[in-house]
C-alpha positions in Angstrom: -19.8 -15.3 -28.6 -20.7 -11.9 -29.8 -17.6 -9.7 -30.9 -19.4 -6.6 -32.2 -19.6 -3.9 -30.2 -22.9 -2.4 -29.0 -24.3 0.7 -31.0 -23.6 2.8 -27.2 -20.1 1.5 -27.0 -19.7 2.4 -31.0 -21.2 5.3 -30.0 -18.5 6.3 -27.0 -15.5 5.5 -29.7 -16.9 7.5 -32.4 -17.2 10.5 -30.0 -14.0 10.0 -28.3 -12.0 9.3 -31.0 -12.9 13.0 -32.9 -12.3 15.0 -29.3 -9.1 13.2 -29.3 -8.4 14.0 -32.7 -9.2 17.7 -32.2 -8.3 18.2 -29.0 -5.6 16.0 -27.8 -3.4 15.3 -30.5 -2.4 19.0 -31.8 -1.2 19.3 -28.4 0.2 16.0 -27.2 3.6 16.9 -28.1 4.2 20.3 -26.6 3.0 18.7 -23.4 5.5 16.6 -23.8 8.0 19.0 -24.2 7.3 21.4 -21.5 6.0 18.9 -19.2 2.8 20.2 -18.9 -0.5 18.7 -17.7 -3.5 19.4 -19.9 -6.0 20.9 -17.3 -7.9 22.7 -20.0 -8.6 19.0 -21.8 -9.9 17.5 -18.7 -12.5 20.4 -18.1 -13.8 19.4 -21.8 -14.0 16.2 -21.1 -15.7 16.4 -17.5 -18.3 18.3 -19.7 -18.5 15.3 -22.1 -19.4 13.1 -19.2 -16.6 11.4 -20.1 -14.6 11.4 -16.2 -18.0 9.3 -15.3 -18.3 6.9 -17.8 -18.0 3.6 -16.1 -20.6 5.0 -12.9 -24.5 5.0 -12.5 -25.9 8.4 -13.4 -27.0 8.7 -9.7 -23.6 9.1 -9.1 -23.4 11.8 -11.7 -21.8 9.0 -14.3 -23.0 8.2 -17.6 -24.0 4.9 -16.7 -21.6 3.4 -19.1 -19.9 -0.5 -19.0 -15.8 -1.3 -18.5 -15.4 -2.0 -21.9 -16.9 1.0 -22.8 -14.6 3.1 -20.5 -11.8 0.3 -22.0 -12.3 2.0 -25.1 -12.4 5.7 -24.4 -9.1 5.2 -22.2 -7.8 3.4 -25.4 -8.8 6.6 -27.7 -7.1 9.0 -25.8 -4.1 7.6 -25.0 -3.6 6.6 -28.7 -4.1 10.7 -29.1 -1.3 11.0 -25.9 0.0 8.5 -23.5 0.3 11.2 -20.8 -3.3 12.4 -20.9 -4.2 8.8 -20.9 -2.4 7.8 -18.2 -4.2 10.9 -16.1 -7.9 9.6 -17.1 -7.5 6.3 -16.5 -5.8 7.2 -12.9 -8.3 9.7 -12.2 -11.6 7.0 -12.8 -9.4 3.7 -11.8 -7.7 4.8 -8.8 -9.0 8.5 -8.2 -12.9 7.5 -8.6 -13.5 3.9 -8.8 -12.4 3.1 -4.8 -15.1 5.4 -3.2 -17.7 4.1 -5.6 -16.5 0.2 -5.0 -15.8 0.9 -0.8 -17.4 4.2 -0.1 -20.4 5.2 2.6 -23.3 7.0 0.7 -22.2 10.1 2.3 -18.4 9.1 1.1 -19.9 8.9 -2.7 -22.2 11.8 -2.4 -19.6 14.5 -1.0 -16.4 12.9 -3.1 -17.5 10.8 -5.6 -20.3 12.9 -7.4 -17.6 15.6 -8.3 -15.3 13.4 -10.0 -18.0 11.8 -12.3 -19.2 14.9 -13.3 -15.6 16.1 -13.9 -15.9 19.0 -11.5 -12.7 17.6 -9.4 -9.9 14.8 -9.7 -8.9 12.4 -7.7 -5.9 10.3 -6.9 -5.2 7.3 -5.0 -1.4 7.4 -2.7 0.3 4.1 -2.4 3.5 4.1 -3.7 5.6 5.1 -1.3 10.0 5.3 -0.9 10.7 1.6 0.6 7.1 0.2 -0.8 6.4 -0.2 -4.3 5.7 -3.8 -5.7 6.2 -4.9 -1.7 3.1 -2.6 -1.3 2.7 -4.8 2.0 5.9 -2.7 3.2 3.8 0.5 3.8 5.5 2.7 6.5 3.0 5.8 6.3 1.1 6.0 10.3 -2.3 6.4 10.9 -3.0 7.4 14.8 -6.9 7.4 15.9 -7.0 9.9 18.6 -10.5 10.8 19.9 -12.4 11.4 16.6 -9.7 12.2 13.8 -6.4 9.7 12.3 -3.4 11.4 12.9 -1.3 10.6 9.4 2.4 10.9 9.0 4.2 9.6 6.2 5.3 10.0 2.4 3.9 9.0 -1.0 5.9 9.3 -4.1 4.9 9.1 -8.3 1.2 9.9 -7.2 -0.9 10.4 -10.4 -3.0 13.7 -10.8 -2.1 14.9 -6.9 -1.1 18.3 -7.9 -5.0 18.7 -9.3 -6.4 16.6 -6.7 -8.9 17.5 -4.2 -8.4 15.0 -2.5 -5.9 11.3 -2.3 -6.8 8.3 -0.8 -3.7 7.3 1.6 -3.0 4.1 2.7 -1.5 3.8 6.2 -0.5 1.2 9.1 -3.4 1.4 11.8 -2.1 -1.6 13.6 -1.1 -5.4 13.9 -3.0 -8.2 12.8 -3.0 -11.4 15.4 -0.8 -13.0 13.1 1.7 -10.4 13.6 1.1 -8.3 9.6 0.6 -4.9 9.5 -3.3 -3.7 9.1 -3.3 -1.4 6.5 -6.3 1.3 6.0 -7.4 3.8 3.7 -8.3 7.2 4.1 -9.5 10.0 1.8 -7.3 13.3 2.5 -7.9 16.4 1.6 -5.3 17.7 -0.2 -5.9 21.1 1.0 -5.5 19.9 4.6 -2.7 21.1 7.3 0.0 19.1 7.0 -0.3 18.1 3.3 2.6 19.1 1.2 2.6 18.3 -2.5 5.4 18.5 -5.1 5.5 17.7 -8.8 8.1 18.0 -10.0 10.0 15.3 -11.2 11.7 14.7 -14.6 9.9 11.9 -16.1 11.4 10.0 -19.2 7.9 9.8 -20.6 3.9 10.4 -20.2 5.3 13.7 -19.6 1.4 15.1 -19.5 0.7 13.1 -17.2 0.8 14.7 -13.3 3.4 13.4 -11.0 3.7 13.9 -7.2 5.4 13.6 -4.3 3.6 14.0 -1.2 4.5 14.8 1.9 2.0 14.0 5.8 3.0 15.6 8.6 0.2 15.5 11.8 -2.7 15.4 8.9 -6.0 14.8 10.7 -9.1 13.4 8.8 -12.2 12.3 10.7 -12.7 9.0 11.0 -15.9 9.4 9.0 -12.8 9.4 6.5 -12.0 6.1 6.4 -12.8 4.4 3.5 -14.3 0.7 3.4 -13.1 -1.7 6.1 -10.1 0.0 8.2 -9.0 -4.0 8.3 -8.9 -4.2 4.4 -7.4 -1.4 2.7 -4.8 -4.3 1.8 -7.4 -6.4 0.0 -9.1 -3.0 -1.3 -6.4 -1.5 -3.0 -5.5 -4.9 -4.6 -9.4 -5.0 -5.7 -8.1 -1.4 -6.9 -5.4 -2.1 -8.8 -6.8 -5.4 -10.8 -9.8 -2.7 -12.6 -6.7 -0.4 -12.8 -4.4 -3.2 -14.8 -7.9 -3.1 -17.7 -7.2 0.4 -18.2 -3.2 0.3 -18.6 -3.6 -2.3 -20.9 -6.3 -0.3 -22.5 -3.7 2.6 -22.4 -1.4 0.1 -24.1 -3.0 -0.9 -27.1 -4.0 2.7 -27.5 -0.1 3.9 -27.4 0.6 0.8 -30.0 -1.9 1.7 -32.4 -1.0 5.1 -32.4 3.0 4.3 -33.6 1.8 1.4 -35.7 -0.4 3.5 -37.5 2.1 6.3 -38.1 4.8 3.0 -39.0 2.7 2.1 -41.8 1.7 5.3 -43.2 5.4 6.0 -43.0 6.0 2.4 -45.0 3.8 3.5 -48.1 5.2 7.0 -48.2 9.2 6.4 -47.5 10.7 5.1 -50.9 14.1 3.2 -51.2 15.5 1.0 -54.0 13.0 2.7 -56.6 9.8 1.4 -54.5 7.9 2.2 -51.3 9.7 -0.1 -47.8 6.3 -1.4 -47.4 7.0 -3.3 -50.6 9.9 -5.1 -48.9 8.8 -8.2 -47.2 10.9 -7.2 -44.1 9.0 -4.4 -43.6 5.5 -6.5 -44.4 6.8 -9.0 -41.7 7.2 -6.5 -38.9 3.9 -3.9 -40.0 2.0 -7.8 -39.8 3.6 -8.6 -36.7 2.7 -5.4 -35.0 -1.4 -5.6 -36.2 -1.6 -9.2 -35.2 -0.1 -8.4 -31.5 -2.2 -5.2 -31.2 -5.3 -7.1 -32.1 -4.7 -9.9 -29.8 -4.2 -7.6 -26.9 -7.2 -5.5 -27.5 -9.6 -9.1 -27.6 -7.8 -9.4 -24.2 -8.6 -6.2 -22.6 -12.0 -6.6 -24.0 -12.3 -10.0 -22.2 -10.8 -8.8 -18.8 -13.1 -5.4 -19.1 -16.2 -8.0 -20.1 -16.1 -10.6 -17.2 -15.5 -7.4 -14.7 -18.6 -5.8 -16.0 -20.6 -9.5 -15.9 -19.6 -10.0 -11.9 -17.2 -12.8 -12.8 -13.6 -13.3 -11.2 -11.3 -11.2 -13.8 -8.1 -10.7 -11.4 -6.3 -13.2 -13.9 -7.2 -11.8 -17.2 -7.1 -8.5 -15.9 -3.4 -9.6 -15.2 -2.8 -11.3 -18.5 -4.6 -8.0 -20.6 -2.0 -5.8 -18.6 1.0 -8.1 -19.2 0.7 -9.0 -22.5 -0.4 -5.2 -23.8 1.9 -3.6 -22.2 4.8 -5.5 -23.3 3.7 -5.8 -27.0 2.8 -1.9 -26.6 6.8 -1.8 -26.6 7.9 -4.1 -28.9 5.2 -1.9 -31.5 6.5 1.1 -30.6 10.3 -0.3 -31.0 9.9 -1.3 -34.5 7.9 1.4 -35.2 10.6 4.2 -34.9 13.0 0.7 -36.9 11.0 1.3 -39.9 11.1 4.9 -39.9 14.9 4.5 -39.3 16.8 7.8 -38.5 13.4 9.8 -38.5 12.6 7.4 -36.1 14.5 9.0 -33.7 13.5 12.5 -34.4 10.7 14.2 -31.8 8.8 15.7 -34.9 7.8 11.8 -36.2 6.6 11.0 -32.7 6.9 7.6 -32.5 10.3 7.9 -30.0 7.8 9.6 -27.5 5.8 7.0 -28.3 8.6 4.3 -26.9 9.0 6.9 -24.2 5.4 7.0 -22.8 5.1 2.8 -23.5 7.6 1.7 -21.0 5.7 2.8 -18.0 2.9 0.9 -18.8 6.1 -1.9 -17.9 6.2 -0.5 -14.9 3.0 1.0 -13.4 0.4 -0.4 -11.9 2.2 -3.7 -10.7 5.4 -4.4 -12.7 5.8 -7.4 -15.8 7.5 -9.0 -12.9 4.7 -8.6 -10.5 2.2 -9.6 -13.2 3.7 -12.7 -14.1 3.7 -13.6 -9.9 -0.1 -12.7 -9.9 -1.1 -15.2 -12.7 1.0 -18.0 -11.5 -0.4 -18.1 -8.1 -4.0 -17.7 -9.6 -3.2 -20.4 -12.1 -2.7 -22.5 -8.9 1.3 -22.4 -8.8 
C-alpha cells in the first residue's frame, strides 16, 4: 500500500488550497450572512480548470483522478461549506451523469461547458413526497410525437438558479412488475414552462444555491433523454454513490477547518494562569477530533481510490459519507466547546461551521439511509 499522494494530486492541493485561501475564505462569511452565492468565485475557478478536474481533457477536463477531485472539494469547503457544497454538486450531480450516461452529442453540447467552467449544471430529484423514498417520484414525463411533455416539481435543487440546464427525473411508465419506470432528462432551464425560485432560508451552506423548481407542459426532445429511459432509477443511484465521495470530502474539509481554528484557539485562550490546551480535557477532545478527521479522510481516499481503479465502491462510498459526515459534526461541536462563549459568536466561525456540517447529515442520502445501504451490501 502506497499512502503518499502523487506529485499531480500534491500539486492540485497546493494550488487549491492558496485560491481558497485568497479567494474563498475573506468572503465565506458575508455569504453567509447575506445568503449569497459566490458567482464571481466559480468563474475563477472554471478558468483554473478546476470545474473539470475529474474528466478527460477531450471533454474539456483536466484529466484529473477522484481522489484528486476528493481533495480539491476538501480544500474549498474547508475555506466555505457553501461554496463546497456548489462544486461538488455542480461536477457530482451537475457534470458527472452526462459524462457517465450521456450520447457523444449529449457530452459535446452539455458536458464540454461545464468542464471548462463556462456553464453549471444541476441534477433535480428531490422532490415534495420523494426524498429518501426517491422511488416515490411523482414528476410526468409524456412522449408525444418527438418531444416529453414534463410536469412536475423539484425542491432543494443545488446550483438551479445558475444552471443551464437540470437533469429531471420523471415517471415514463410501468414496469411488468407493476414499479414505476423512472427516466432522466436534461432540461433547459431556460425552457417554457420552467419556473425556478431560490429562495429559501437555509440554516446553513448559506452560499450554496438552493431551488425550487417548478414544470408545467416543458417539452425536451427525446434526443434529451439521458442514458437508458428504463434506468434513470439505477442511474441516479450510480449518481449519488460518486456524489456520497465528495460530501464526505466536503466533510472532512468543514472539520478541519473548525478543528484547526479549535486548536489555535487552545494555545492562544489562557485560564487558570496557563493556555486550555495545557488542560488535559482540552488535549482529550483537540486528540479526539485529529484522530476522527484523519480516519475519515483515509476513508474518502479509499472510496475515491477503488472508484477511480473500476472496483465496486458503493459500500465505502457509503461508509466515507457516514462516518465523515457524522464526525464532521461531533468536530465542529466541540469545536465552538473549547472556544466556549466565543464559540457561539459569528465573528469565531466555528458556529457556521456546525451550521454548514449538519447537512452533510442530511444530503445526499440521510445517516439513516446510509446505514440501510451498507447493511444490505454487507449481505443483511
Amino acid at each position: 500500500m502506497n499512502f503518499e499522494l502523487t506529485k499531480e494530486q500534491l500539486m492540485i492541493q497546493e494550488m487549491v488550497r492558496d485560491f481558497a485561501e485568497k479567494e474563498i475564505k475573506p468572503y465565506a462569511r458575508e455569504h453567509d450572512e447575506n445568503s449569497t452565492f459566490p458567482i464571481e468565485t466559480f468563474k475563477k475557478m472554471g478558468e483554473l480548470g478546476l470545474l473539470g478536474i475529474p474528466f478527460p481533457e477531450e471533454y474539456g477536463g483536466s484529466g484529473g483522478d477522484t481522489i484528486s477531485y476528493a481533495i480539491a472539494v476538501e480544500e474549498i469547503g474547508k475555506a466555505c461549506g457553501g461554496t463546497g457544497l456548489s462544486y461538488a454538486a455542480a461536477i457530482s450531480l451537475g457534470a458527472s451523469p452526462i459524462y457517465y450516461f450521456g450520447t457523444e452529442e449529449q457530452k459535446q453540447k452539455w458536458l464540454v461547458p461545464m468542464a471548462k467552467g463556462e456553464t453549471l449544471g444541476s441534477f433535480g430529484l428531490t422532490e415534495p413526497n420523494a426524498g429518501s423514498d426517491a422511488g416515490g417520484t411523482q414528476t410526468k414525463a409524456e412522449l408525444v410525437g418527438d418531444e416529453y411533455i414534463i410536469n412536475g416539481e423539484k425542491q432543494w435543487i443545488t446550483n438551479a438558479g445558475y444552471a443551464r440546464q437540470v437533469i429531471v427525473t420523471a415517471v415514463t411508465g410501468k414496469r411488468e412488475d407493476g414499479k414505476k419506470i423512472i427516466t432522466s432528462l436534461i432540461v433547459p432551464t431556460d425552457a417554457p414552462g420552467v419556473k425556478i425560485r431560490c429562495d429559501y432560508d437555509k440554516m446553513g451552506v448559506r452560499a450554496s444555491n438552493t431551488c425550487e423548481i417548478v414544470l408545467e407542459n416543458v417539452r425536451v426532445p427525446k434526443e434529451n433523454v439521458l442514458g437508458d429511459p428504463k434506468r434513470g432509477f439505477s442511474q441516479f443511484l450510480q449518481t449519488l454513490d460518486g456524489g456520497r465521495i465528495s460530501i464526505a470530502a466536503l466533510s472532512v474539509g468543514i472539520a478541519q477547518a473548525a478543528y484547526e481554528k479549535a486548536l489555535k484557539y487552545a494555545k492562544e485562550r489562557y485560564q487558570f494562569g496557563q493556555p486550555i490546551s495545557k488542560f488535559q480535557a482540552i488535549q482529550f477532545k483537540l486528540a479526539d477530533m485529529a484522530m476522527e478527521i484523519e480516519l475519515a479522510r483515509n476513508m474518502v481516499y479509499k472510496a475515491a481510490w477503488l472508484k477511480d481503479n473500476n472496483k465496486p465502491f458503493g459500500k465505502e462510498a457509503a461508509m466515507a459519507k457516514l462516518f465523515a459526515s457524522e464526525m464532521g459534526f461531533r468536530v465542529c461541536n466541540q469545536a465552538i466547546q473549547i472556544h466556549g462563549g466565543y464559540g457561539y459568536m459569528k465573528e469565531y466561525d466555528v458556529e457556521r461551521h456546525l451550521r454548514d456540517i449538519k447537512l452533510m447529515e442530511i444530503g445526499e442520502g440521510t445517516s439513516e439511509v446510509q446505514r440501510l445501504v451498507i447493511s444490505r451490501l454487507i449481505g443483511c
